[in-house]
TIVO-2410 file (N, C-alpha, C; in nm, 3 decimals):
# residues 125
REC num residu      c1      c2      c3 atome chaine
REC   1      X   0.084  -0.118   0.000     N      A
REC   1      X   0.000   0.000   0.000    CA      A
REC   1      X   0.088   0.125   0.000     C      A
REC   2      X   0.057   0.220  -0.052     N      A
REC   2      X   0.103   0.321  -0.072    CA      A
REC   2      X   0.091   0.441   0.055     C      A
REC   3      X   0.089   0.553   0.076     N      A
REC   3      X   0.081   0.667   0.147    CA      A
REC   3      X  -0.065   0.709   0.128     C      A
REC   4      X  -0.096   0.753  -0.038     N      A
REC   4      X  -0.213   0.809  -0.100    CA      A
REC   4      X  -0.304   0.680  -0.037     C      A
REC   5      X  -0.313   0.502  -0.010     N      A
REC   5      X  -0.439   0.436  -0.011    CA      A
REC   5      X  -0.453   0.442   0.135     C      A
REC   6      X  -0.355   0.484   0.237     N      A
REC   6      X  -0.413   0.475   0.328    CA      A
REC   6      X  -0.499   0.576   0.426     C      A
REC   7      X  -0.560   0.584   0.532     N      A
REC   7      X  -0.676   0.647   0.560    CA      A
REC   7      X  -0.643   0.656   0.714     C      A
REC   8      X  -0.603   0.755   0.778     N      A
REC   8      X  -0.575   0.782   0.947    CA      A
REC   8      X  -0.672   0.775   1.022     C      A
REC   9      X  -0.708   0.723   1.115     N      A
REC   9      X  -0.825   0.706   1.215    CA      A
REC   9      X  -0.732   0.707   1.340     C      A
REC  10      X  -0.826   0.813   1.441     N      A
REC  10      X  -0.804   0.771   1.621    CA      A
REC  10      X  -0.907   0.726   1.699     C      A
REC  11      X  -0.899   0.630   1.762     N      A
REC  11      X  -1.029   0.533   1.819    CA      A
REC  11      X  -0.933   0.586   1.982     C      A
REC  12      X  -1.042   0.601   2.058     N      A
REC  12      X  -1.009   0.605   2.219    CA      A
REC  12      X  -1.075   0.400   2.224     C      A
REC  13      X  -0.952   0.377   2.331     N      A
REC  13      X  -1.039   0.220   2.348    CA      A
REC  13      X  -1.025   0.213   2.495     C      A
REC  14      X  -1.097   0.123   2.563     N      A
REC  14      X  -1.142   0.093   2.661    CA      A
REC  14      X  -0.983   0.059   2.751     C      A
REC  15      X  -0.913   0.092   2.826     N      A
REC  15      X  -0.804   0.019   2.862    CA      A
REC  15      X  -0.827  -0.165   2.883     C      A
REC  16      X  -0.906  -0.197   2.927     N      A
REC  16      X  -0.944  -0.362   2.962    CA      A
REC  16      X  -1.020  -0.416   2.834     C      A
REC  17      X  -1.009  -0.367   2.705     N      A
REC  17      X  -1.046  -0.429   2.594    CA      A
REC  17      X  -0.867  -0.425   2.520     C      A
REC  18      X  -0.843  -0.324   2.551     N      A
REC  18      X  -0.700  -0.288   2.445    CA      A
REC  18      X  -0.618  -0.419   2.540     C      A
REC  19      X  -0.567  -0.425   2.702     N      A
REC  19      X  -0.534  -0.536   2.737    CA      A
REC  19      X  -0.574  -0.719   2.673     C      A
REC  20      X  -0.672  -0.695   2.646     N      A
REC  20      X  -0.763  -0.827   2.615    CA      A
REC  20      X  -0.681  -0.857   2.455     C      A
REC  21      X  -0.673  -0.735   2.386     N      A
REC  21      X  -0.615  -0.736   2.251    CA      A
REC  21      X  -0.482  -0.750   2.226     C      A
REC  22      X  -0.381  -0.713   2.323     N      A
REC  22      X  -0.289  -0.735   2.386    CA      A
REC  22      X  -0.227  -0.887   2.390     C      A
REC  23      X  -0.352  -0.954   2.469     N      A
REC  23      X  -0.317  -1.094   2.526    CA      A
REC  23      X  -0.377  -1.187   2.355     C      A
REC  24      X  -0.391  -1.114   2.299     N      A
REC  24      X  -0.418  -1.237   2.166    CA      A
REC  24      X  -0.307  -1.190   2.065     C      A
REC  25      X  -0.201  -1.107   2.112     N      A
REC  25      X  -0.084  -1.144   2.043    CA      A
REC  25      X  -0.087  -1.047   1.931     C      A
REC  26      X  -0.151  -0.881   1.979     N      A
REC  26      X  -0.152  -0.786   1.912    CA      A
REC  26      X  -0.053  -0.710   1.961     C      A
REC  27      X   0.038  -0.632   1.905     N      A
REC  27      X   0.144  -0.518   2.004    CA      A
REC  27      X   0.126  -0.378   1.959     C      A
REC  28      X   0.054  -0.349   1.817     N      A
REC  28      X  -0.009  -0.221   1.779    CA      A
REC  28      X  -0.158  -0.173   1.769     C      A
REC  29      X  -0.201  -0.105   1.753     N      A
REC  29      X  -0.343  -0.102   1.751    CA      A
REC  29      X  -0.377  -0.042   1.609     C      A
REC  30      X  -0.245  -0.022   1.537     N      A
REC  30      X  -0.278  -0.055   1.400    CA      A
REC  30      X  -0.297  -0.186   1.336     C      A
REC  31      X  -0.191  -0.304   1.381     N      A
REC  31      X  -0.260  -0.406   1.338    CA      A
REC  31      X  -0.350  -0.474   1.368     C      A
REC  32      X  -0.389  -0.414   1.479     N      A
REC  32      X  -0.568  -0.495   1.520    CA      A
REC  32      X  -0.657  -0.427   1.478     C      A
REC  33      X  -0.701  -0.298   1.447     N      A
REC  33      X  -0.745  -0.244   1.402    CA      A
REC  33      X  -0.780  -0.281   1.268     C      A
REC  34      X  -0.677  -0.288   1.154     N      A
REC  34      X  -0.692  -0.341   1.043    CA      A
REC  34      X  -0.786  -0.520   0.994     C      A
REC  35      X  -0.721  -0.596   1.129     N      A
REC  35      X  -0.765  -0.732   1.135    CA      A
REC  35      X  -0.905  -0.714   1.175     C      A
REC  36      X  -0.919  -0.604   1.279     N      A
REC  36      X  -1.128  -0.619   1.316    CA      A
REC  36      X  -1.172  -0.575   1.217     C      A
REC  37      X  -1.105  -0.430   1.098     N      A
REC  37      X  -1.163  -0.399   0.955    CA      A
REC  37      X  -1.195  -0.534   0.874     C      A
REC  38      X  -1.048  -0.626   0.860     N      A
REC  38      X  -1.113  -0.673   0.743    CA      A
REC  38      X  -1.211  -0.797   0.750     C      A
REC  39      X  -1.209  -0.825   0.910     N      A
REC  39      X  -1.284  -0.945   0.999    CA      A
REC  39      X  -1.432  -0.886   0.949     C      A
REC  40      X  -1.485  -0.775   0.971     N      A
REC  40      X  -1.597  -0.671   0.958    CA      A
REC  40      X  -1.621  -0.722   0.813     C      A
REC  41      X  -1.531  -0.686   0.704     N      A
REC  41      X  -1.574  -0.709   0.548    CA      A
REC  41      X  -1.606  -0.854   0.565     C      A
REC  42      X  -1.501  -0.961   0.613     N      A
REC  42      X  -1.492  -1.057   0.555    CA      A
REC  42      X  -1.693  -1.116   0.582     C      A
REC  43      X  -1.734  -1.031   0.725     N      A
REC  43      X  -1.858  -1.096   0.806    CA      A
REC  43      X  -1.949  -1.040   0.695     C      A
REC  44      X  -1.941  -0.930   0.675     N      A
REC  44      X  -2.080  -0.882   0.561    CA      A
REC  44      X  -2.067  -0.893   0.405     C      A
REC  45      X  -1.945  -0.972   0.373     N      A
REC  45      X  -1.921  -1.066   0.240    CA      A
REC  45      X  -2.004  -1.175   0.243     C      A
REC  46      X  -1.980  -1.209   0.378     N      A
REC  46      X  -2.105  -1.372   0.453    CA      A
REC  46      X  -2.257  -1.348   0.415     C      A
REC  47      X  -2.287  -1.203   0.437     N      A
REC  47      X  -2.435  -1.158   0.477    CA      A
REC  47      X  -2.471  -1.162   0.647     C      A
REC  48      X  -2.388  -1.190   0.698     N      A
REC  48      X  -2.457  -1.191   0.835    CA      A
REC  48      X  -2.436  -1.082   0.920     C      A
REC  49      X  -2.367  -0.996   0.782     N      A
REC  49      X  -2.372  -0.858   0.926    CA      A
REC  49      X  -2.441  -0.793   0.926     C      A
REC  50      X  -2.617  -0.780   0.845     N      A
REC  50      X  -2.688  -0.727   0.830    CA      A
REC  50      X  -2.782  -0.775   0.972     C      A
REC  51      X  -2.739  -0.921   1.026     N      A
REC  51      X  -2.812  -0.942   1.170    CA      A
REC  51      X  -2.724  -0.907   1.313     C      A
REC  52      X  -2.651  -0.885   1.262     N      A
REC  52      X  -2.508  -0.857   1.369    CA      A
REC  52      X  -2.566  -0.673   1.415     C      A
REC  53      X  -2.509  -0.620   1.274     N      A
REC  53      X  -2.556  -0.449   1.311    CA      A
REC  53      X  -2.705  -0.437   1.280     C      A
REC  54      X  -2.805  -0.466   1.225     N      A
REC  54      X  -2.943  -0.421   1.201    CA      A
REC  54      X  -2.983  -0.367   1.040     C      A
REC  55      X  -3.027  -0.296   0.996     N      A
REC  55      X  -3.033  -0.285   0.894    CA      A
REC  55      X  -2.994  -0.179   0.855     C      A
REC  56      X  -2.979  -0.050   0.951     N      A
REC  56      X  -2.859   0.052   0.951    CA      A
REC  56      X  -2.756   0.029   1.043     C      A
REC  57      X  -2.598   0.049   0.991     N      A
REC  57      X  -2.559   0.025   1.079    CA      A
REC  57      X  -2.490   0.175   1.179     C      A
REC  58      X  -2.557   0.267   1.092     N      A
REC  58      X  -2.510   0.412   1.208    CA      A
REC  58      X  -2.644   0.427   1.298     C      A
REC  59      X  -2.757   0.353   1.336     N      A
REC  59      X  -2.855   0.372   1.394    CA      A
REC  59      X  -2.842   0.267   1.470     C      A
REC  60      X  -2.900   0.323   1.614     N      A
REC  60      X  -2.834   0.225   1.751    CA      A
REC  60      X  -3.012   0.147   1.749     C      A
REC  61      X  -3.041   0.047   1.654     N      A
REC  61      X  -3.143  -0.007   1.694    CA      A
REC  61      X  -3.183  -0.082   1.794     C      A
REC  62      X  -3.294  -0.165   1.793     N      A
REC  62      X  -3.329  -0.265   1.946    CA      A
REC  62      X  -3.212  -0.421   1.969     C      A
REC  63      X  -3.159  -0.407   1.824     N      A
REC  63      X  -3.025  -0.514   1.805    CA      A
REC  63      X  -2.880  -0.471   1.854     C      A
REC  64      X  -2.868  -0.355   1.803     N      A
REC  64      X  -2.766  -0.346   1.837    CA      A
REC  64      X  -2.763  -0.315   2.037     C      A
REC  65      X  -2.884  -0.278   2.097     N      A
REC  65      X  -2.870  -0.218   2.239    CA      A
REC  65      X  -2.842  -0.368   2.296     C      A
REC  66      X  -2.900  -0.481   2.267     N      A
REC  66      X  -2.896  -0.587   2.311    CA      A
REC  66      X  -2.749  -0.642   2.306     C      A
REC  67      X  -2.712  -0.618   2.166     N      A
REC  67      X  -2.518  -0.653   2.182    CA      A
REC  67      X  -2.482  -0.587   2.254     C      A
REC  68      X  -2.471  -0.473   2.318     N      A
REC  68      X  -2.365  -0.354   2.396    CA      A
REC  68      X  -2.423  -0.360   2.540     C      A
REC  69      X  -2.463  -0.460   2.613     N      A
REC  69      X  -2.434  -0.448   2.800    CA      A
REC  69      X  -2.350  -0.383   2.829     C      A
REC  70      X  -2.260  -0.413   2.812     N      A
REC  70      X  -2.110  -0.303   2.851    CA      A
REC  70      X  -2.167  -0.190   2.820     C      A
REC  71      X  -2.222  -0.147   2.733     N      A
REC  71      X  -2.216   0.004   2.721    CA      A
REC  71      X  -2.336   0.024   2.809     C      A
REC  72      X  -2.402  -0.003   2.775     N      A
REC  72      X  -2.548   0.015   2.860    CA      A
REC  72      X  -2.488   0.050   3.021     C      A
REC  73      X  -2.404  -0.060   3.074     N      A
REC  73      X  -2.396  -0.054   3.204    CA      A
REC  73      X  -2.301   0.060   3.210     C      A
REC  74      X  -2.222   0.109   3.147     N      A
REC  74      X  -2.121   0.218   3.153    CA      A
REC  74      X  -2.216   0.350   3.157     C      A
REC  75      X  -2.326   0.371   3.065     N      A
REC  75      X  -2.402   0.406   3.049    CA      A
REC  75      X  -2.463   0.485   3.228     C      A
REC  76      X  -2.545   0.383   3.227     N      A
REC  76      X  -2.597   0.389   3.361    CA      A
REC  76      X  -2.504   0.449   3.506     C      A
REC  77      X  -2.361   0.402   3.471     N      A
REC  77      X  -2.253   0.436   3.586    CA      A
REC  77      X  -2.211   0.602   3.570     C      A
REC  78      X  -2.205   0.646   3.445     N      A
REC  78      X  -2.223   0.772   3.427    CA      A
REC  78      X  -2.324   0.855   3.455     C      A
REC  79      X  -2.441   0.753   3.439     N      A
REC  79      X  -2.571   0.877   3.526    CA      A
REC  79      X  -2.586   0.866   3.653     C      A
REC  80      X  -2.537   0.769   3.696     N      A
REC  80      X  -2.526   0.779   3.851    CA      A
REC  80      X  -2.430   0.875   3.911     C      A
REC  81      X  -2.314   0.899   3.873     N      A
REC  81      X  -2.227   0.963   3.901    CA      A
REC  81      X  -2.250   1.097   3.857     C      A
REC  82      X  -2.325   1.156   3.716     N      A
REC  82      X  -2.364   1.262   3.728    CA      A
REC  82      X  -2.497   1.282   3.839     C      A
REC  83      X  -2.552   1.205   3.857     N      A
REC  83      X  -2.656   1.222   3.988    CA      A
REC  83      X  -2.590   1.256   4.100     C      A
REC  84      X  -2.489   1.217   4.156     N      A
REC  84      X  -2.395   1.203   4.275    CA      A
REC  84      X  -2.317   1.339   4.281     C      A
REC  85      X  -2.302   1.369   4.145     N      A
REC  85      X  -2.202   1.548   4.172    CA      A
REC  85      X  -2.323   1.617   4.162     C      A
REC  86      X  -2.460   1.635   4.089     N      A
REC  86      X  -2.575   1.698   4.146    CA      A
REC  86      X  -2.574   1.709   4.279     C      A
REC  87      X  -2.587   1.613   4.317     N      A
REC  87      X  -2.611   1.631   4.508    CA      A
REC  87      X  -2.505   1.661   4.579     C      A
REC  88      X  -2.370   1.662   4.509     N      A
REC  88      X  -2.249   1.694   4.566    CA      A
REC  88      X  -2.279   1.865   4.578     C      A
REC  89      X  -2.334   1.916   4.422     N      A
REC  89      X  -2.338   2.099   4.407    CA      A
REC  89      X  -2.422   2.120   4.482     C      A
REC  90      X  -2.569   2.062   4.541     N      A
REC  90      X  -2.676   2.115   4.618    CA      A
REC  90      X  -2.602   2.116   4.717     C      A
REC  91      X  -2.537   2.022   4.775     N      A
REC  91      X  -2.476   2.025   4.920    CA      A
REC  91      X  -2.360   2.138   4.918     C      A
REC  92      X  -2.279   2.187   4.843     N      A
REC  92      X  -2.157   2.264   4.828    CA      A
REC  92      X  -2.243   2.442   4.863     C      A
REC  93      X  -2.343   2.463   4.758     N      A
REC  93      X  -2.445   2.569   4.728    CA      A
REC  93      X  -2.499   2.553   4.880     C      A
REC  94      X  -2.550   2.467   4.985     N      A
REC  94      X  -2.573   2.465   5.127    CA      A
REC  94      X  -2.504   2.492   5.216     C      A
REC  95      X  -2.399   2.443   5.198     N      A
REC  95      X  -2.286   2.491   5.318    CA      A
REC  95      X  -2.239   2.654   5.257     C      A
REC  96      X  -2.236   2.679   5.161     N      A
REC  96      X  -2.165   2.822   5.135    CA      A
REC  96      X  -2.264   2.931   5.190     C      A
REC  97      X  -2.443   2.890   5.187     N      A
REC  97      X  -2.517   2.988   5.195    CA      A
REC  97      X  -2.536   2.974   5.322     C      A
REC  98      X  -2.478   2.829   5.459     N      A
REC  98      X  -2.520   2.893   5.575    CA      A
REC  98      X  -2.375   2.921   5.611     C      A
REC  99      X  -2.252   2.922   5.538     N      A
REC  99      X  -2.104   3.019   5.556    CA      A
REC  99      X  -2.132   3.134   5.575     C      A
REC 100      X  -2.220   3.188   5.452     N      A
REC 100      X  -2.238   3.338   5.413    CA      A
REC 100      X  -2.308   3.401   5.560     C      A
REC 101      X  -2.423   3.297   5.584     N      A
REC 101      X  -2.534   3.355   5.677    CA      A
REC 101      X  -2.419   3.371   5.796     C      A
REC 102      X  -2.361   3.298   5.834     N      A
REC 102      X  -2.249   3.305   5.979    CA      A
REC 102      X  -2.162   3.409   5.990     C      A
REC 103      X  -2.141   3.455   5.851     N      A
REC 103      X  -2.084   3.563   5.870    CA      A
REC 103      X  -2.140   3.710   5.880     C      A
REC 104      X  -2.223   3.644   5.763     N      A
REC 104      X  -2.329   3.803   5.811    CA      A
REC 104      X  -2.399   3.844   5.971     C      A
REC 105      X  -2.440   3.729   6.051     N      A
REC 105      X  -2.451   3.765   6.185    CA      A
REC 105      X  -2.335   3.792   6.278     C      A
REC 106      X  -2.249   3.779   6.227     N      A
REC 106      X  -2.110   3.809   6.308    CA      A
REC 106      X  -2.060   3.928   6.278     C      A
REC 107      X  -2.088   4.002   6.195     N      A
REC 107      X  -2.102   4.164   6.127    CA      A
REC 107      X  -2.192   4.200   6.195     C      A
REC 108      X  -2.334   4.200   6.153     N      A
REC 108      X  -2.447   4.185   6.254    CA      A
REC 108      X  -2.371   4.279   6.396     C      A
REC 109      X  -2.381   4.122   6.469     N      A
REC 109      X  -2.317   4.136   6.619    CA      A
REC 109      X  -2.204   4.238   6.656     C      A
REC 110      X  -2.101   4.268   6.590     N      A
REC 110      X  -2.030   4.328   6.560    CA      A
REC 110      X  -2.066   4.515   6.535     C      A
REC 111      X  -2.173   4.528   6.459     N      A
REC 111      X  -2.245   4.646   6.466    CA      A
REC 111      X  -2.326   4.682   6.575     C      A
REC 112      X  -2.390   4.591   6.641     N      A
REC 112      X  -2.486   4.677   6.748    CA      A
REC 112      X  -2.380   4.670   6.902     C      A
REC 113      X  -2.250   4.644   6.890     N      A
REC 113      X  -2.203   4.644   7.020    CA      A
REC 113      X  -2.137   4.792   7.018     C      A
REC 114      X  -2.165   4.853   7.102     N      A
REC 114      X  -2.104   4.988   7.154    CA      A
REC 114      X  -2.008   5.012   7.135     C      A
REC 115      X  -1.891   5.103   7.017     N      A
REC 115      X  -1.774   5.120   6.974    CA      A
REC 115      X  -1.682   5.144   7.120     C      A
REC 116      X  -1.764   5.168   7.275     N      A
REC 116      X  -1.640   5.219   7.339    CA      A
REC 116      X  -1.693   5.130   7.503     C      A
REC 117      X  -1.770   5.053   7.464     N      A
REC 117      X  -1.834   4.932   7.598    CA      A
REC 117      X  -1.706   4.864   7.637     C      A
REC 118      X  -1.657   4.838   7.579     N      A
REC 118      X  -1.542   4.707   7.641    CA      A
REC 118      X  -1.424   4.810   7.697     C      A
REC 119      X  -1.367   4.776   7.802     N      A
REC 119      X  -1.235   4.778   7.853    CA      A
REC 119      X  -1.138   4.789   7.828     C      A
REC 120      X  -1.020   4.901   7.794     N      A
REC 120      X  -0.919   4.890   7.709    CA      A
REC 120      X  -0.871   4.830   7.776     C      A
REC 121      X  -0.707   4.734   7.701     N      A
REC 121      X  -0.686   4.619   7.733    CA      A
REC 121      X  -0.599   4.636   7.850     C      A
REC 122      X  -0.554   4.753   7.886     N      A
REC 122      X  -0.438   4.727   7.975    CA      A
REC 122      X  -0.519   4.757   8.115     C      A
REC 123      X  -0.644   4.804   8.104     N      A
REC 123      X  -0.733   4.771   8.227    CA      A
REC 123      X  -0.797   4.652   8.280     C      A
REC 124      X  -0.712   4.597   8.372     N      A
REC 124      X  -0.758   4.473   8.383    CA      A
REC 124      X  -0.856   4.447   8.491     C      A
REC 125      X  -0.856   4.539   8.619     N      A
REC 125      X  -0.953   4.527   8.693    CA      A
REC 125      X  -1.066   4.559   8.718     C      A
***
């Protein structure tokens, strides 16, 4: 192959899938990459990748959700965790507004005491 036939792609991969790819005796992720490409042609040369992906394969149909648990459950671990920093900001936004309030009564307090009531300090008795 030449320079001009080939085609640059960056895939982010899962660290515990790229390991897995690893252990079957891959050391680049160009040549596995290429081997799941032409594994992909060789399956829809078969015809069976029209039951594999659905009948589009850029549309996440009721087939393809059923292949991807993993994602689904990754899925789900991300909305939990965005649920979890929600309640992290309500709680952050709570403590700052009864910070604010503690200080404002301590100003408060601070204003209604008599600029000359207390004892200068070297009067001790």
């Amino acid at each position: 192959m030449t320079a001009e036939e080939k085609h640059k792609i960056n895939v982010w991969c899962p660290g515990s899938l790229w390991k897995k790819v690893e252990a079957l005796g891959y050391d680049s992720p160009t040549k596995a990459v290429v081997t799941a490409f032409e594994k992909l042609i060789e399956h829809q040369e078969l015809g069976s990748n029209q039951e594999v992906l659905g009948s589009n394969p850029r549309t996440l149909g009721s087939k393809q959700e059923a292949r991807f648990p993993e994602m689904e459950k990754r899925l789900e671990e991300a909305q939990d965790q965005i649920e979890d920093l929600k309640k992290d900001k309500e709680d952050l936004i709570e403590m700052y507004n009864k910070h604010v309030l503690q200080v404002q009564t301590l100003i408060n307090q601070k204003a209604i005491e008599a600029p000359g009531a207390k004892k200068p300090w070297w009067r001790f008795w």
